[in-house]
N, C-alpha and C positions, 0 to 999 in steps of 0.2 A: 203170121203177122210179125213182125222185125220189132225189137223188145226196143226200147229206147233206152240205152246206155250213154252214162259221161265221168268222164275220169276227173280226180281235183286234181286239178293246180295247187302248188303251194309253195312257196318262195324259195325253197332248195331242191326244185322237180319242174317248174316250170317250161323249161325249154323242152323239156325231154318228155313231157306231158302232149303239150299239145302238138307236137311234133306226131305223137301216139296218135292222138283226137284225128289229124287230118288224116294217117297213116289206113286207119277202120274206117273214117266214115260217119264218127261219132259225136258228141258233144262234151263238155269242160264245166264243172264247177270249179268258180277262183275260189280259194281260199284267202288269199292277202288281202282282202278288205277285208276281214274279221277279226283283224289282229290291232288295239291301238296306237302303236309306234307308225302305224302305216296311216290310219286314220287322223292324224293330231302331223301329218309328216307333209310329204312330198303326192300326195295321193290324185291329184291335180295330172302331175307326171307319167305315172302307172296309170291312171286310167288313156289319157294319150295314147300310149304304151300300144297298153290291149286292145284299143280300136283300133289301131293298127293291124295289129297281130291276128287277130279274131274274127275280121269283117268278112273272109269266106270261111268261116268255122262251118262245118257240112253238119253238125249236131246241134242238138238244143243246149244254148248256155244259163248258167245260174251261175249265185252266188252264196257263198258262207256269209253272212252277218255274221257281226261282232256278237262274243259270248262271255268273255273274260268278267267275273263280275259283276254281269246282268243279273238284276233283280228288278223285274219288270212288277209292278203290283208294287211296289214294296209300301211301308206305311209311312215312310220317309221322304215328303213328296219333291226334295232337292235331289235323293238318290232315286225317284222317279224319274225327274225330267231329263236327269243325266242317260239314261235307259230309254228314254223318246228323243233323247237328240241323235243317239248312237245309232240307232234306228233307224228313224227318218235319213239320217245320211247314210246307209246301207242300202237304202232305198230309192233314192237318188243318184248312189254309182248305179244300181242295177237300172233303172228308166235311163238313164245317158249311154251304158253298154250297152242297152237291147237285149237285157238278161231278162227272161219273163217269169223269172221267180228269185226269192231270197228264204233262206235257210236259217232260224233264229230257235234258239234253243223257248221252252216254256219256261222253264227259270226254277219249278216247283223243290221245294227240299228234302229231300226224299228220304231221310232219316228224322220227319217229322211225321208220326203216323195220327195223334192225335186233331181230333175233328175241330177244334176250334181254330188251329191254325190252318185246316182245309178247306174250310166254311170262309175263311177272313181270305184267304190267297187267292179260294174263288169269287167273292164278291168283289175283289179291288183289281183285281185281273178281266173282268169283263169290259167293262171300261177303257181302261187299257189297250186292249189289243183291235175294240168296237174305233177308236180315233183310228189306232195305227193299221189299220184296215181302209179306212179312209181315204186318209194320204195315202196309201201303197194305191189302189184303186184308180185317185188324178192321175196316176203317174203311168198308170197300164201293168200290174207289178201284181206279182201275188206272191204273198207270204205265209210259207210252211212253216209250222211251226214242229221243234222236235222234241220226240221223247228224250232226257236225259237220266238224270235222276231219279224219274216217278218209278215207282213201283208196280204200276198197275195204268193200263190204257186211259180206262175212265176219268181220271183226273184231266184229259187232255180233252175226253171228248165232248165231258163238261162245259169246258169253256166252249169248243167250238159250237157244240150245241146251243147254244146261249146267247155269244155273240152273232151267229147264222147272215154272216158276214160272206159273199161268194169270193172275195180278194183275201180270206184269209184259212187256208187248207192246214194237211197234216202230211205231217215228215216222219217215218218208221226207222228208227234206227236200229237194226237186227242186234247189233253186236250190243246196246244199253240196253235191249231189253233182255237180253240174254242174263249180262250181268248185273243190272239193276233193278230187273223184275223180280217181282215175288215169283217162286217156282211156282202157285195154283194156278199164272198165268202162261198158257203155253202161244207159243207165236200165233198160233192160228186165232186165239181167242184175240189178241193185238190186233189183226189184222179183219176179223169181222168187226169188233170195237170199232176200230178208225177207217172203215171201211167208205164210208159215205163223203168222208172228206180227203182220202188219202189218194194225192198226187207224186210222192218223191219217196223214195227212201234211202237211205246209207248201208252200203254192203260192204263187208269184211272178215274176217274170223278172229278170236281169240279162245282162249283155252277156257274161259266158262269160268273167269274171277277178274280176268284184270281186261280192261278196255283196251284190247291193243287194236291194231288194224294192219293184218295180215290178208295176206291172197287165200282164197277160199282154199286153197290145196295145202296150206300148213299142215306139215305134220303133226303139230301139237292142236289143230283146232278142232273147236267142240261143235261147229255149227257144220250142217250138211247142206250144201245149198241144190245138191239133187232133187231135195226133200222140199228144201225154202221155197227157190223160185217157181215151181207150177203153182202153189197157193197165193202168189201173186198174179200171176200170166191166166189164174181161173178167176180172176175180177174183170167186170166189165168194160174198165176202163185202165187196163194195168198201168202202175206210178212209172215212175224216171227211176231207172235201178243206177245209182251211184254208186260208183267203186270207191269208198272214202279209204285210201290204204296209204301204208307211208311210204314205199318205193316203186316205182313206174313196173319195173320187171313184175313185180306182184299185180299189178292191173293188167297187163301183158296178158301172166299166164290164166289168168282168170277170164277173160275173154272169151274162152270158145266155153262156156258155159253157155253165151248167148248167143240168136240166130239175131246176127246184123246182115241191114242190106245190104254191105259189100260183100258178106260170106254169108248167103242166108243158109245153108246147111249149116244146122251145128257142127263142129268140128268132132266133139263126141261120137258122132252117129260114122 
């Protein structure tokens, strides 16, 4: 079975991006709509743009939602609505692209270990994300949400479990749980965790402290994705593997890690 791969876009790679995407055979998450100088801007334009650009994209597309400052739940309900309007219009470019998912951070504060503020972040966060499931759903949209900060899966699986919501999934980002998980949690236990919801994840490497997003073959990275990717590909339904990296060359040579329909022999083998 040919893994489902797509490379980000991001506002100093884009040409050279998706340039890659048609080159494989693959698919594109934007990034520029997660950014708000783009969102508050010309974004009318850019999306134009990319219907253009996109309408024979050969892979499946998504999108990054805005993260900058999101506190979704929060007990501030003007710094809520500001976090449901952000939202909702990440959701909206992605229904007018024909992007059939969006990419949104869980927002949780992960150097908060104490339960009163886990207990409160999960009661005001159901809500929350039970509307903005809602609207994603009118629209034909589904929204992944990603591990950032949390320390531990459960915090995420929680809400999903809760809200049991079909329009709103779960996003593995290898490289934050890497550096943002407690060590008792090892990927595998991440990935049975979030297993029942988990449609997308974000691939990279970094050295095992600081969230970079380098090509799996770095020579300073800590993450083996020899090891990574069969415990995704042994799911029933394997996610959307995203190459979330900062340079194209680095998505490049990370490729032949995967059997795509244009080259279904691993290139490894």
């Amino acid at each position: 079975m040919a893994d489902h791969v797509l490379l980000t876009a991001d506002i100093n790679n884009s040409e050279e991006v998706i340039a890659l995407a048609f080159e494989y055979g693959i698919g594109l998450e934007l990034m520029e709509f997660a950014y708000p100088d783009v969102l508050d801007g010309n974004w009318r334009q850019l999306l134009a743009t990319y219907k253009g650009l996109l309408r024979n994209l050969p892979g499946k597309l998504t999108i990054h939602g805005p993260f900058m400052d999101m506190v979704s739940g929060s007990p501030d309900e003007q710094i809520n609505q500001v976090c449901m309007e952000r939202y909702r219009h990440s959701i909206h470019i992605a229904a007018e692209l024909g992007a059939e998912l969006v990419n949104l951070h869980a927002n949780f504060i992960g150097s908060l270990h104490n339960p009163a503020y886990r207990e409160g972040w999960h009661k005001r966060n159901v809500p929350f994300w039970m509307t903005l499931a809602e609207y994603a759903a009118e629209r034909g949209v589904i929204i992944a949400l990603e591990n950032m900060w949390e320390f531990e899966p459960f915090i995420i699986r929680d809400l999903l479990r809760d809200v049991d919501h079909p329009n709103l999934k779960a996003c593995l980002d290898v490289g934050h749980a890497t550096v943002f998980g407690d060590v008792d949690f090892t990927l595998q236990t991440w990935i049975e965790t979030m297993k029942p919801w988990l449609v997308h994840t974000h691939l990279n490497n970094n050295n095992g402290v600081m969230d970079e997003h380098y090509g799996f073959d770095w020579e300073h990275g800590a993450l083996d994705y020899d090891e990574i990717l069969p415990l995704f590909r042994a799911m029933e339904t394997p996610p959307n593997f995203v190459l979330e990296m900062w340079h194209p060359q680095d998505m490049r040579d990370s490729l032949y890690y995967f059997q795509l329909e244009k080259f279904p022999i691993n290139q490894q083998d």
